[in-house]
N, C-alpha and C positions, 0 to 999 in steps of 0.2 A: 641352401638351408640357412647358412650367415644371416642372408640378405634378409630372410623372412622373419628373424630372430631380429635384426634390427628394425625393423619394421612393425613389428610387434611389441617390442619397448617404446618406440616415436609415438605409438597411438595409445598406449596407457600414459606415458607422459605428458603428452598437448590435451588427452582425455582431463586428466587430472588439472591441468592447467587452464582448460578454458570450462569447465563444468560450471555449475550452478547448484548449491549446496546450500538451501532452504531446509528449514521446518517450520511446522505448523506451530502458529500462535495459541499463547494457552487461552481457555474458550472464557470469556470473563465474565466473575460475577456481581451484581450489582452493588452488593454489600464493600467489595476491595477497589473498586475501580477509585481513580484519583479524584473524579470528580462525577457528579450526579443531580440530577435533580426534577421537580414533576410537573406540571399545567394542569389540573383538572387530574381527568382518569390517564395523561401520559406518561411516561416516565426513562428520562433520557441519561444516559450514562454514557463517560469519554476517556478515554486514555490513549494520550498523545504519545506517541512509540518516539520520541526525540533521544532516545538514551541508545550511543554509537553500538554498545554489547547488546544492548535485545534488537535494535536493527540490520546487526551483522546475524544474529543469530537465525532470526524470520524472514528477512530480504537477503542474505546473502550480501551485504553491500552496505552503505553511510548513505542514508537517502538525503538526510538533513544537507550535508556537505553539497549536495545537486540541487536546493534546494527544493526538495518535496517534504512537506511535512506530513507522513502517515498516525492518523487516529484512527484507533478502535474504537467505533460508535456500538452502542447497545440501548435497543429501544424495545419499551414493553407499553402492550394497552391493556389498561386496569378495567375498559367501561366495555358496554354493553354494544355500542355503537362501532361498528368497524370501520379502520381508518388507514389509509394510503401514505407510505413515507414512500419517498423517489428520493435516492440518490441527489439528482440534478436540485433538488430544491432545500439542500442542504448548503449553509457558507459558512465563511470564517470573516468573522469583520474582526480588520485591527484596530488599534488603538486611533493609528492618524486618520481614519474612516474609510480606507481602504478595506473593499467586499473580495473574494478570492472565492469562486466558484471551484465543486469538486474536478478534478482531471482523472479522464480515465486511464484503466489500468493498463494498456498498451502503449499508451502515451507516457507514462512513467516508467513501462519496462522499457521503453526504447530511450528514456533520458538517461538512465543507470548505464545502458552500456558502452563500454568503452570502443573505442579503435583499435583493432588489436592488430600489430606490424607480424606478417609473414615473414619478413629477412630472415631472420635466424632459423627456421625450418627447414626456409628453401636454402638458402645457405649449406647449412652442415647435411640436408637429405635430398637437396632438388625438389621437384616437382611433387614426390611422391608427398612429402614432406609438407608443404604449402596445403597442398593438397587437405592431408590431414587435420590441419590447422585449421585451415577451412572450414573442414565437416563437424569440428570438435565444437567450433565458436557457434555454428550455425545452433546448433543442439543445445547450449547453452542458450543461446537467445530464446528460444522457444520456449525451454521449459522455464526462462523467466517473467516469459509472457503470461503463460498460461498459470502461473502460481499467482502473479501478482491477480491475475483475475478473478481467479478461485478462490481469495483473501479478501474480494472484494465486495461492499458491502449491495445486496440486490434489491432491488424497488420489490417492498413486499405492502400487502397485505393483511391487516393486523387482527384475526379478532378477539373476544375477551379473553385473557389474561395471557395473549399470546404474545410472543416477543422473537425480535431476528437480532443480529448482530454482524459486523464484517468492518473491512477497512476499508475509508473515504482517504484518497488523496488529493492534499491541496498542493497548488504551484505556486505560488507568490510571483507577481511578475518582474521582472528583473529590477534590478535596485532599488525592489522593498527594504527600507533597512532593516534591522537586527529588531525581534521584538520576543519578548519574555509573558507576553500574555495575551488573547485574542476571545473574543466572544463565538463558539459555533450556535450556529441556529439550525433549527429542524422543521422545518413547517409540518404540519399533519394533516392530514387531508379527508374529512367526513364523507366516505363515501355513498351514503344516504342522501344528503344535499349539496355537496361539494363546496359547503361553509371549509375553510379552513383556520389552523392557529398554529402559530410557529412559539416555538419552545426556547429560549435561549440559555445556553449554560458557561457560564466563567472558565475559561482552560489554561493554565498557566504551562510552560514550553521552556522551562528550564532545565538547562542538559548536564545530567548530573555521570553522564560517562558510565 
């Protein structure tokens, strides 16, 4: 009985230790977003999630610090004519002309998560212990996966006065320096004649904590 009693604390403990404790981003409206702006009948709105308390609080984690910079994109079509936004043909051009294609969201939950050392499970509980650890971290990775994807913004379909919204993550590649402002672009896609126009909006990525 002891044994089971112990065992039963190890697994609300390492539960507790390796979970994944998200919520839902609040859903945004055009009017508050930090920045916005329109093409014709388009209309593209951004808020760059860089601030460590709202990305602890929706990713469970500092994406900035990994370097992932997550934006909430919100896009709405004013015109008559319906129009294609894809993910994929969305960027981030820096300042020194460097382009940063979106990364997908499984690629960013497996960049957040850590290495997590078994010793001290197996240690103080053996095998059963590891064990546990194990199972706990697995479950966490999963439902980090499957959150960051679910937040993710989907290749939609727009037609008039219809509008989607979700999160585009960018990667910057490795020793991109430090940078406090970037242009995203959104291409739009006329599904009528497959004329397209891309939208550009000013985003400024200073981290105010």
């Amino acid at each position: 009985m002891r044994n089971h009693s112990v065992l039963f604390f190890l697994l609300l403990f390492l539960t507790g230790c390796a979970s994944y404790n998200a919520s839902l981003a609040p859903v945004p409206k055009l009017e508050t977003l930090p920045a916005s702006t329109s093409q014709g009948d388009i209309v593209v709105g951004a808020d760059p999630y860089v601030q460590s308390v709202r990305q602890q609080a929706v990713f469970d984690g500092n994406l900035v610090e990994e370097g992932i910079f997550p934006i909430q994109i919100f896009v709405r079509n004013n015109g008559d004519r319906k129009v294609l936004i894809r993910r994929s043909d969305m960027m981030l051009l820096l300042s020194d002309g460097k382009q940063v294609t979106p990364a997908g969201a499984f690629a960013v939950a497996s960049k957040l998560e850590k290495t997590s050392s078994h010793f001290w499970p197996t240690f103080f509980f053996g095998l059963a212990g590891a064990f546990a650890a194990e199972n706990a971290s697995e479950k966490a990775k999963t439902a980090r996966k499957e959150d960051c994807q679910s937040k993710e913004f989907k290749d939609v379909t727009l037609g008039k006065s219809e509008s989607s919204y979700g999160f585009v993550y960018f990667v910057p590649p490795a020793g991109t320096e430090s940078f406090k402002n970037a242009t995203l672009t959104v291409r739009c896609i006329d599904t009528e004649n497959s004329s397209s126009s891309v939208v550009k909006l000013p985003l400024s990525f200073v981290n105010n904590k």
